[in-house]
C-alpha positions as CSV (number, residue, x, y, z in Angstrom):
1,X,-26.1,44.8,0.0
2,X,-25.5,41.3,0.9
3,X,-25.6,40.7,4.8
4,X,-23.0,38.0,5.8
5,X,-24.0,35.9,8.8
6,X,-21.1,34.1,10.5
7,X,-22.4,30.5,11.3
8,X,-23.7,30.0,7.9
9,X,-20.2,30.9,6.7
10,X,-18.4,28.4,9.4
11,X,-20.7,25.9,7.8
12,X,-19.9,26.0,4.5
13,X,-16.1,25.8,5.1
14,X,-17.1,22.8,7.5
15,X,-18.6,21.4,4.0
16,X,-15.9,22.5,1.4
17,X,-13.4,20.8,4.2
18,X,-15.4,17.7,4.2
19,X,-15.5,17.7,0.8
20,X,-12.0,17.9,0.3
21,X,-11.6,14.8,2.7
22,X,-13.9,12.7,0.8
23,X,-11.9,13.5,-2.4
24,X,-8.8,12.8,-0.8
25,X,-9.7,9.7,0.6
26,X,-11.2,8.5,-2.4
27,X,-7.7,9.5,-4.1
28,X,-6.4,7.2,-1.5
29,X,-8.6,4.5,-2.0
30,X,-7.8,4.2,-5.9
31,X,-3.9,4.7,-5.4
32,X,-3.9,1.5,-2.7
33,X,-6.6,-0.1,-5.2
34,X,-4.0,0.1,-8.0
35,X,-0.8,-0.9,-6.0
36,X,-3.0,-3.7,-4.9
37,X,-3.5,-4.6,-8.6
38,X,0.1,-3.7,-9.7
39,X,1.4,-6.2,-7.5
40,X,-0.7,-9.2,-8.2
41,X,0.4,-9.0,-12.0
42,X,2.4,-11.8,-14.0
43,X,4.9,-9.2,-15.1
44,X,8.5,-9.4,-14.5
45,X,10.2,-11.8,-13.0
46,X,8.5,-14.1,-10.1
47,X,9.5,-15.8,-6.8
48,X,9.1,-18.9,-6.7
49,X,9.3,-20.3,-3.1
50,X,9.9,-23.9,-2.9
51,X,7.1,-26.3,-1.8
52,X,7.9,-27.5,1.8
53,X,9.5,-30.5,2.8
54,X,9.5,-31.4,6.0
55,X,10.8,-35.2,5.8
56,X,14.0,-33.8,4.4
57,X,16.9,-34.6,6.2
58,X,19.4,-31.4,5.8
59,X,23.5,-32.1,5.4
60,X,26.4,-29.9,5.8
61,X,29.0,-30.1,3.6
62,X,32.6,-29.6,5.3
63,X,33.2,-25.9,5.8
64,X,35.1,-24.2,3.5
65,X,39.3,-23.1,4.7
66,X,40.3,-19.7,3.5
67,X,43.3,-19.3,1.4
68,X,46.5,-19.2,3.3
């Protein structure tokens, strides 16, 4: 006859929920560790943004007429 005693039962669902967070978060923690990875790669095709010039001067060509 096994005698059940309430507390000790609301403690170990406190643990197995606690436990469950810790894995999730750790699942979280490798998932944002990969995107982070994934997007630092030299696969695919690159941006690359133009050094600034700020002694530029900038022109505008005439604006352009639409077709009658």
């Amino acid at each position: 006859m096994a005698i059940r005693i309430a507390a000790i039962d609301n403690m170990l669902d406190m643990i197995r929920g606690h436990q469950t967070l810790e894995r999730r978060d750790a699942r979280d923690h490798e998932l944002a560790q990969l995107m982070d990875k994934l997007s630092q790669n030299t696969y695919g095709s690159r941006i690359e943004m133009p050094a600034e010039d700020t002694h530029r001067t900038i022109e505008f060509g005439e604006p352009k007429k639409n077709p009658p």
